[in-house]
C-alpha positions in Angstrom: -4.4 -61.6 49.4 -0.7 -61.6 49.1 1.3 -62.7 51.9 5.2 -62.0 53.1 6.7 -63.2 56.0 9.1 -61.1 58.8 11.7 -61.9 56.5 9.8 -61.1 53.3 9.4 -64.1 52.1 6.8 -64.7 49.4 4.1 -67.1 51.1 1.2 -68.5 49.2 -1.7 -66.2 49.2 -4.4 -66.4 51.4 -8.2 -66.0 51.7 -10.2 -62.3 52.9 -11.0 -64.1 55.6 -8.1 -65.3 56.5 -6.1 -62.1 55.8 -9.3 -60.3 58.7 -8.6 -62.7 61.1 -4.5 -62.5 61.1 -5.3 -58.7 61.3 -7.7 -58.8 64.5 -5.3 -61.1 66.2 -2.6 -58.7 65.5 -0.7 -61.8 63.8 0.5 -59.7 60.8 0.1 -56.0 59.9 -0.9 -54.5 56.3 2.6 -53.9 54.6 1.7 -52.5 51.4 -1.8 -51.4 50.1 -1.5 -51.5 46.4 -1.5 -54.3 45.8 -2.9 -54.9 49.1 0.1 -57.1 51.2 0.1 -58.8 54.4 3.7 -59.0 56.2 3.3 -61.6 58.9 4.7 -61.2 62.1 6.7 -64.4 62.4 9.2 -66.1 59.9 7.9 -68.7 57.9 10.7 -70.3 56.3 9.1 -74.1 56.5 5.9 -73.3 54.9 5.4 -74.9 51.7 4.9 -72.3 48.5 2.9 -73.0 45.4 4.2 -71.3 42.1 2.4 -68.7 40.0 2.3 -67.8 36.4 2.1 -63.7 35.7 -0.1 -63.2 32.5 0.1 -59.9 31.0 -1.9 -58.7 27.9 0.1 -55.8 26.2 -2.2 -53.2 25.1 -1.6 -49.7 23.7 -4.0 -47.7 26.1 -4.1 -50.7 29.3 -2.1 -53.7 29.9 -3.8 -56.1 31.4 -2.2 -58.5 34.3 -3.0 -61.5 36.0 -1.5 -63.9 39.3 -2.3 -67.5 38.0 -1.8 -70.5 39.9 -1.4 -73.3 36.6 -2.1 -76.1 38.8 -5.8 -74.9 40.8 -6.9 -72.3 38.1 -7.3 -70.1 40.7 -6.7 -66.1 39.7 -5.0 -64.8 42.6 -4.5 -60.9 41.9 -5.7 -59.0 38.6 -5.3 -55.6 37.0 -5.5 -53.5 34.9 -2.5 -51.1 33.9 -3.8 -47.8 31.9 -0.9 -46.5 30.5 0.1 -42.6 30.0 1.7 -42.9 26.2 -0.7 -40.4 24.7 -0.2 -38.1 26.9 3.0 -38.3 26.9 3.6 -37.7 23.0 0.7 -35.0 23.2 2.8 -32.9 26.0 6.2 -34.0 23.7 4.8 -32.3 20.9 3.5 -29.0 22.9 6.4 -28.1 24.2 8.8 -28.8 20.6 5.9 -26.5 18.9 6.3 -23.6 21.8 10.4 -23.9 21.0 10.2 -24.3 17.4 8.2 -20.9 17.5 10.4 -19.4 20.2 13.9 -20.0 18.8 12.1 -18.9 15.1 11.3 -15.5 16.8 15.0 -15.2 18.3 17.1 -16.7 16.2 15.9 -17.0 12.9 19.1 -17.3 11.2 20.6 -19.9 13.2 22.5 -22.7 11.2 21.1 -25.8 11.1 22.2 -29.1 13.1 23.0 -32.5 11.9 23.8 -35.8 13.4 23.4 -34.1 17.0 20.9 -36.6 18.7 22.2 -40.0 17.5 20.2 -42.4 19.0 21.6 -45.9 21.0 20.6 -49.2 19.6 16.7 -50.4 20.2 16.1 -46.9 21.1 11.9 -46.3 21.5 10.4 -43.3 22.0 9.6 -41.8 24.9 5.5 -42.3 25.0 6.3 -46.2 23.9 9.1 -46.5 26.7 6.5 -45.3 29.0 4.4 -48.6 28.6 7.6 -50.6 28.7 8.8 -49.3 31.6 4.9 -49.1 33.1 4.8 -53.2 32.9 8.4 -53.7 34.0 7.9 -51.5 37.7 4.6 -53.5 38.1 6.4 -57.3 37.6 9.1 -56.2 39.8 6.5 -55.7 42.2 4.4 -58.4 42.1 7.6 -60.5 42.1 8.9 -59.0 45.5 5.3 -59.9 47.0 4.6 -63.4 45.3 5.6 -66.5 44.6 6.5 -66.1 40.4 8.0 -68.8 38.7 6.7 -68.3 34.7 5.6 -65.3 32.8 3.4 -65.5 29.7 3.1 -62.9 26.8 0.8 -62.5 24.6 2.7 -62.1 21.6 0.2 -60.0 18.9 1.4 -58.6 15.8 -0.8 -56.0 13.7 -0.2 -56.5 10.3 -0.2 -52.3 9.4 0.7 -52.8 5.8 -2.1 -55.4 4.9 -4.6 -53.7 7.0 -4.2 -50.2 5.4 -4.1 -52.5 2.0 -5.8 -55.5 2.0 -5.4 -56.5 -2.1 -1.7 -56.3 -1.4 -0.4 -59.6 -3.1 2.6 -61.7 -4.7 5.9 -59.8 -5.1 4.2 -57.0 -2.9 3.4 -58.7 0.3 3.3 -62.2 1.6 -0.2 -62.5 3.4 -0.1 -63.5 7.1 -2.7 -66.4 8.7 -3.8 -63.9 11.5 -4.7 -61.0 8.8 -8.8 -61.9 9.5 -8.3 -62.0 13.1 -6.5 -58.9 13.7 -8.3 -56.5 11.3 -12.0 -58.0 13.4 -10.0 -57.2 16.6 -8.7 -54.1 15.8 -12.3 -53.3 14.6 -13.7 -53.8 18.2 -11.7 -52.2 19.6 -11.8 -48.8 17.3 -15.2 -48.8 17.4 -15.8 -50.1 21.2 -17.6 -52.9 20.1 -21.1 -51.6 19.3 -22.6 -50.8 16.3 -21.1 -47.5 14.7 -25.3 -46.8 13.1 -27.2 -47.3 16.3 -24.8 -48.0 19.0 -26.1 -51.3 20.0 -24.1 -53.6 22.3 -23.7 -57.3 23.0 -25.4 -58.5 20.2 -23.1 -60.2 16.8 -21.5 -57.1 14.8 -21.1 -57.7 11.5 -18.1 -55.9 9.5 -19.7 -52.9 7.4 -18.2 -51.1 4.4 -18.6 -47.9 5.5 -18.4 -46.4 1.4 -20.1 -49.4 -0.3 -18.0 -51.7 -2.5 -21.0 -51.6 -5.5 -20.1 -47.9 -5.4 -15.6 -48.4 -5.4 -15.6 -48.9 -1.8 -12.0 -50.4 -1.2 -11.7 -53.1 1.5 -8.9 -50.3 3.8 -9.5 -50.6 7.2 -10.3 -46.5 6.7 -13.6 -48.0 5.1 -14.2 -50.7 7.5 -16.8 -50.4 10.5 -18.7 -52.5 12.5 -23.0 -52.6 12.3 -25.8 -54.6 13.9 -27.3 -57.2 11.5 -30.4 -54.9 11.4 -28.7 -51.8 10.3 -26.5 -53.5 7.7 -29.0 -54.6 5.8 -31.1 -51.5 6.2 -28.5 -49.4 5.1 -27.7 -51.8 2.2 -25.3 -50.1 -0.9 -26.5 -47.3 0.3 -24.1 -43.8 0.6 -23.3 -43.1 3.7 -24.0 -39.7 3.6 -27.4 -40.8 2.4 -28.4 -43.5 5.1 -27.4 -41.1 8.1 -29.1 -37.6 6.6 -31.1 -37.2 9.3 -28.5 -37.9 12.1 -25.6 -35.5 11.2 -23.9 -35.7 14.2 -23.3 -39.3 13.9 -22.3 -39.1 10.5 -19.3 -36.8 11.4 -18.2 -38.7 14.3 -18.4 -42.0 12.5 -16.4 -40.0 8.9 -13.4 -38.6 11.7 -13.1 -42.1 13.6 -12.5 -44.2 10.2 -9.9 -41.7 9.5 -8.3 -41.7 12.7 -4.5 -43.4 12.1 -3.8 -47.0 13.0 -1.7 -45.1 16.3 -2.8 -48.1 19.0 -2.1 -50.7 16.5 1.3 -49.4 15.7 2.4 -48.7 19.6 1.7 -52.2 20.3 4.1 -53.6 17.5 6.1 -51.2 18.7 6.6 -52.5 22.3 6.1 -56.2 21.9 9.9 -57.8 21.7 11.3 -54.6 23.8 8.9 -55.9 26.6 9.7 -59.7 25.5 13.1 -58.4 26.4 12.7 -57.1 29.6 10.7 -60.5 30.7 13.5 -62.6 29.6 15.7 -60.1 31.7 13.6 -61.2 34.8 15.5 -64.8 34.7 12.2 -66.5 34.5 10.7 -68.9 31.4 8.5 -66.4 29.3 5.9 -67.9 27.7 4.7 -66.1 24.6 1.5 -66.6 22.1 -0.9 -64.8 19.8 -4.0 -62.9 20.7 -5.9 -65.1 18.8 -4.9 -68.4 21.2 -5.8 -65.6 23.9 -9.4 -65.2 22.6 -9.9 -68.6 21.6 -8.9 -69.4 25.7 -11.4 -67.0 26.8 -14.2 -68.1 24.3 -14.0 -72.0 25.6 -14.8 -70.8 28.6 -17.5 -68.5 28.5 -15.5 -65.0 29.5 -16.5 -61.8 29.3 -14.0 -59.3 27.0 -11.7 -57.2 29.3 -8.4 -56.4 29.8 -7.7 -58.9 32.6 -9.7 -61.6 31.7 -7.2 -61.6 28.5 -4.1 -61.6 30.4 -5.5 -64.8 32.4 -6.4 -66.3 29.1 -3.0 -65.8 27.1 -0.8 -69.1 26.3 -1.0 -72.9 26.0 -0.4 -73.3 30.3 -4.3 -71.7 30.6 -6.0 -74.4 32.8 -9.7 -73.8 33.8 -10.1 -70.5 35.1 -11.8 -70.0 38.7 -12.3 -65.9 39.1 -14.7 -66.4 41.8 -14.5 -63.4 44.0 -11.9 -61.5 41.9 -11.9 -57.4 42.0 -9.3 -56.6 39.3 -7.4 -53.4 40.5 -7.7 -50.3 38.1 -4.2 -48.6 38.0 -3.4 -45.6 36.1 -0.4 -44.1 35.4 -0.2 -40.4 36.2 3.9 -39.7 36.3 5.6 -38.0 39.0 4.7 -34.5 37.9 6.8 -32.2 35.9 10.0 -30.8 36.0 9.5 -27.6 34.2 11.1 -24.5 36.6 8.4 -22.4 34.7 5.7 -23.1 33.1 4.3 -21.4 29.8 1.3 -19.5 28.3 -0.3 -20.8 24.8 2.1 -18.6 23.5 5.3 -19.9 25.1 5.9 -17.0 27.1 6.9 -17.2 30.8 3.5 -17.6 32.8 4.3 -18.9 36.9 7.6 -20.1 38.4 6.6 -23.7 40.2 8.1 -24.4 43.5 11.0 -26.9 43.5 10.4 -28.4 47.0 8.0 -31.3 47.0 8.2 -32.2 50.4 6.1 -30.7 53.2 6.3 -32.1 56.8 6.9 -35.5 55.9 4.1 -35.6 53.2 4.6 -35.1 49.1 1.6 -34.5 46.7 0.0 -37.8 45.1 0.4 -39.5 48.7 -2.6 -40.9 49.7 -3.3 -40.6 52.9 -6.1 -40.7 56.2 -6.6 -37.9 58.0 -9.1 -37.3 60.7 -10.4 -34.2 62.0 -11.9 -34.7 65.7 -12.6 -30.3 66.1 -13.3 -27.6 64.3 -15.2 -26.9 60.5 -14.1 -29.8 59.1 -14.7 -32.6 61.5 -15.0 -36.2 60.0 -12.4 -38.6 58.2 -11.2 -38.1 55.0 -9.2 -40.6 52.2 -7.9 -39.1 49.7 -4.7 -38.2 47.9 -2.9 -34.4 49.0 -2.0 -31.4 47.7 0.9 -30.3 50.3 1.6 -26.9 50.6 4.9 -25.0 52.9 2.0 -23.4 54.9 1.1 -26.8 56.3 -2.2 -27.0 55.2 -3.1 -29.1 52.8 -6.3 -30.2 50.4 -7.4 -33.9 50.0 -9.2 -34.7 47.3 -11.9 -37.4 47.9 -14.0 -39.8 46.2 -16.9 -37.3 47.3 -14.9 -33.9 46.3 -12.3 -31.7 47.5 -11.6 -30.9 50.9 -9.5 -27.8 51.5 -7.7 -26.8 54.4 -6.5 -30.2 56.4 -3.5 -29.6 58.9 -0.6 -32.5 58.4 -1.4 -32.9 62.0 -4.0 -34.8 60.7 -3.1 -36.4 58.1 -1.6 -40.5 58.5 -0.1 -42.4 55.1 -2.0 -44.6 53.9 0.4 -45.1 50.3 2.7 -43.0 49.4 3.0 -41.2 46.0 4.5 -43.7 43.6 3.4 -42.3 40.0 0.0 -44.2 40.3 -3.6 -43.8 41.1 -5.8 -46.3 42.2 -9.3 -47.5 42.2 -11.5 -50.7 42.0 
């Protein structure tokens, strides 16, 4: 558990235990719940503070992040950050359709524009920014609550060119010494690390040629999947089309997933020295390294694959991991809603005006909050985030459903509406 002192202070974190006991002998009060921060009641100035190292593995979908302490090996705090990119480029390119298609039906003849959005210098676009910006809020706040003296990076770099074209040589391309590694990772993580023929996990995956190389099968990542030892050599030179005749289904998800565009591969060279940037902003020594140092790390020491098990493995500084006891945090990114005075039909046509007030009584939508009912139809206690509305009655939804109709007389924060969502 983190802990701050009346003068917010970072302290060095403490046990569960510990944390209950301070609470039941009203020694310190809950002062933030994600992450979940102690604020002790006294000043602590004297109190001796071991450093920590914040790991973060930059990923194009979830980031993970990790509160190491170098010299125990103990994680202290882990997470893992799921980013909104996607969404973000999908709702980008909804709305420049419904103009494109609304100015064309108004003003067709309209001149066209040049040199009217130059762009500033290291410029990204706004569904990369997103993950930028997602990592950046989240070390400011873990630096505000502990004790952060060093920050490692994994430093990973796709190779897009040699991946799309692996026989790519001499005046062409140069070939890089991680070209092997990151066309297997990028492999297990496209096809979720299971076999692509029967779906098998945790056992060794081989890499497949999806349109066999006997039959001009090229060695593009488009043609590369990953099979079970079984069905590789059951399914031999065969045709694709031939091997999975009597499972169509498959066949079409497996032919659309090969062709899908190397889009997480590229966000992730995208972002990697505009985040790089924003660590060395932070003041603090930035460790970087590559994914394969990061995988080798958690290999030695006999850890499972997830996001925040890679952030604690990334760099040279890994000591002996303990992760006894450790609940990594599940954070989504959800925004703050939109902005939009009126939202549209399919067609781009005005459909319903939204309400530019956000605040009701106190309370915003996205807060989470506790609110219990002692009378009435809807006695019990309910967690949840809110849906406020001017009338004062709002809904919660809750782990087990919606519940409609809760007065803001009832209703206590428990974490107010930051652009997150929780869960564990």
């Amino acid at each position: 558990m983190l802990v701050i002192d009346s003068e917010k202070r970072q302290l060095n974190p403490i046990h569960p235990a510990q944390a209950r006991q301070l609470l039941r002998n009203k020694k310190a009060a809950v002062y933030r719940r994600f992450p979940f921060t102690l604020i002790l009641k006294e000043s602590r100035s004297d109190s001796p503070v071991s450093p920590l190292r914040l790991k973060i593995a930059p990923g194009a979908k979830t980031t993970g992040l990790a509160l190491v302490n170098d010299i125990t090996g103990v994680v202290i705090f882990a997470a893992e950050l799921k980013h909104r990119g996607f969404t973000i480029r999908d709702a980008l390119t909804s709305r420049r359709q419904l103009r494109r298609s609304r100015r064309n039906r108004k003003t067709r003849y309209r001149k066209p524009r040049f040199l009217n959005r130059t762009r500033p210098q290291g410029w990204l676009a706004p569904s990369l920014q997103s993950r930028v910006d997602n990592i950046k809020i989240w070390v400011e706040k873990l630096r505000k609550f502990a004790p952060i003296e060093a920050i490692s990076q994994e430093l990973v770099r796709f190779d897009m060119q040699l991946m799309r074209n692996p026989d790519i040589q001499a005046k062409e391309y140069q070939q890089g010494t991680l070209a092997g590694y990151e066309t297997r990772e990028y492999l297990l993580e496209k096809w979720d690390r299971q076999c692509a023929y029967c779906g098998v996990k945790d056992v060794p995956l081989q890499i497949e040629h999806i349109h066999p190389r006997a039959k001009g099968g090229s060695n593009s990542i488009t043609n590369l999947t990953l099979s079970c030892e079984k069905c590789n050599t059951k399914k031999g030179t065969k045709d694709i089309k031939e091997f999975l005749k009597k499972d169509p289904s498959r066949l079409e998800k497996i032919q659309s997933l090969a062709k899908r565009p190397l889009a997480d591969a590229a966000a992730v060279n995208t972002t990697r020295f505009a985040l790089l940037s924003v660590l060395k902003a932070t003041g603090l020594p930035v460790e970087t390294d590559s994914g394969g140092l990061t995988k080798f790390n958690r290999n030695q020491q006999n850890l499972k694959k997830s996001h925040w098990l890679d952030a604690a493995c990334v760099g040279k500084s890994t000591p002996l991991l303990n992760i006894k006891g450790v609940k990594p945090l599940l954070i989504t990114a959800n925004g703050h809603g939109t902005r939009q005075s009126c939202r549209t039909d399919k067609f781009g046509f005005p459909n319903r005006h939204c309400s530019r007030t956000k605040f009701h009584f106190g309370f915003q939508t996205g807060d989470i909050v506790k609110a219990v009912v002692t009378s009435g139809k809807k006695v019990g206690e309910y967690v949840g985030r809110i849906a406020t509305r001017a009338t004062g009655s709002f809904n919660i939804s809750t782990k087990n459903g919606l519940v409609q109709g809760i007065s803001y007389k009832h209703c206590k924060h428990i974490h107010k509406k930051d652009g997150y969502s929780y869960a564990f």
